[in-house]
N, C-alpha and C positions, 0 to 999 in steps of 0.2 A: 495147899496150893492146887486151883484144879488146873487141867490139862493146856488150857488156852492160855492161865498165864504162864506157865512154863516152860510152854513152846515159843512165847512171846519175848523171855526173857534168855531162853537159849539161840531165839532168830537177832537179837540182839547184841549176845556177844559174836556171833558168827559175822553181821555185817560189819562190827566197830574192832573190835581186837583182834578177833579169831585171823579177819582179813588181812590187815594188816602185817599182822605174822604172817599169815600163807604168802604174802607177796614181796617177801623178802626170801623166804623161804625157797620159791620158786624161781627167783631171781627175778621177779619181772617188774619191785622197786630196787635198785642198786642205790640209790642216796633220796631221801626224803625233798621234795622241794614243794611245787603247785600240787602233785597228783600224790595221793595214798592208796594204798590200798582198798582201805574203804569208802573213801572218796570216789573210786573208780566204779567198782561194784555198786555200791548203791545207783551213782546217775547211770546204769547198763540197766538194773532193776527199774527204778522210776520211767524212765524214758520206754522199755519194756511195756510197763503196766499204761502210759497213758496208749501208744500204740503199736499194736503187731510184730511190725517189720519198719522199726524207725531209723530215719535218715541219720549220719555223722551230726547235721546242723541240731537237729533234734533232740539226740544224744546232747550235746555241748548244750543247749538251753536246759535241759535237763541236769548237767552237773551245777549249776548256778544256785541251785537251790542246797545243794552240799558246799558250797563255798568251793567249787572248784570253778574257774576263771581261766579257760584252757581255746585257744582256735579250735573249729572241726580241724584244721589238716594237723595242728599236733595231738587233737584225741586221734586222730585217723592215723598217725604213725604210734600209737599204742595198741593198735590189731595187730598182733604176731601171734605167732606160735608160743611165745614167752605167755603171751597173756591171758591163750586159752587155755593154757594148761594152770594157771592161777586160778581163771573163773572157774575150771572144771573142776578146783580143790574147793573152793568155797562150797560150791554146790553142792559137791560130797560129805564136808561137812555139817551143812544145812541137813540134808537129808538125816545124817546119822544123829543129831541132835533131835532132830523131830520125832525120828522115829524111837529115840530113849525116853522121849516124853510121852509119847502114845503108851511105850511098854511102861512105864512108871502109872498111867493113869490105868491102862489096862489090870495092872496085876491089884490094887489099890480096889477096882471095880469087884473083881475075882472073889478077894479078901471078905466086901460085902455081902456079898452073893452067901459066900459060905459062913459067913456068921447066921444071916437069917437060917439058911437051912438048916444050921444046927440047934436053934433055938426052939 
C-alpha cells in the first residue's frame, strides 16, 4: 500500500471512529443525539477548507452535508473549552497517524535504497 493510501485510510478512521471516541472521552459528547463526534469535526474541517475564517452560519451549512441538522446558535453553544480540547485531540491524533504513515513509507523507501546498493 503506498503512502497516500495509508494516510488516506488512517485520516479516515481519525475523522469516523477515532472522533467519536475522543469526544466521549473528552467529555464533550455526554449522550449521543443530532451532534457526534465526527459529525462535529468534519463540518469544523469542511467549513475550514471552503473558507479561512468561517462564520457559525457557515459552519451550520457546512454540517448539512454530514447530515448534521443543527441552528448556528446551538452549533455556537458547542464552542467551549470542552470542545477545544476534543478538536485539539483529534488533531493530535491526525498528526501521529500521518506521521506513522510517512515513517512506514519512509523506512519501506530505505529498504529499496539498500537492496539496490547491495546488488
Amino acid at each position: 500500500m503506498d503512502v497516500f493510501a495509508t494516510a488516506a485510510q488512517a485520516m479516515q478512521s481519525v475523522f469516523n471512529e477515532d472522533a467519536d471516541n475522543l469526544a466521549k472521552t473528552t467529555g464533550f459528547i455526554k449522550r449521543e443525539r443530532k451532534i457526534t463526534g465526527s459529525k462535529f469535526i468534519k463540518t469544523l474541517l469542511f467549513a475550514g477548507l471552503q473558507k479561512l475564517c468561517p462564520s457559525v452560519e457557515a459552519c451550520t451549512r457546512s454540517g448539512f452535508s454530514q447530515q448534521l441538522y443543527i441552528s448556528a446558535q446551538g452549533l455556537d453553544k458547542r464552542f467551549t473549552k470542552t470542545s477545544c480540547e476534543f478538536v485539539k485531540c483529534v488533531l493530535e491524533r491526525a498528526l501521529s497517524k500521518t506521521l506513522c504513515a510517512k515513517k512506514t513509507f519512509r523506512c519501506r523507501y530505505l529498504k529499496l535504497i539498500q537492496c539496490d546498493i547491495h546488488k
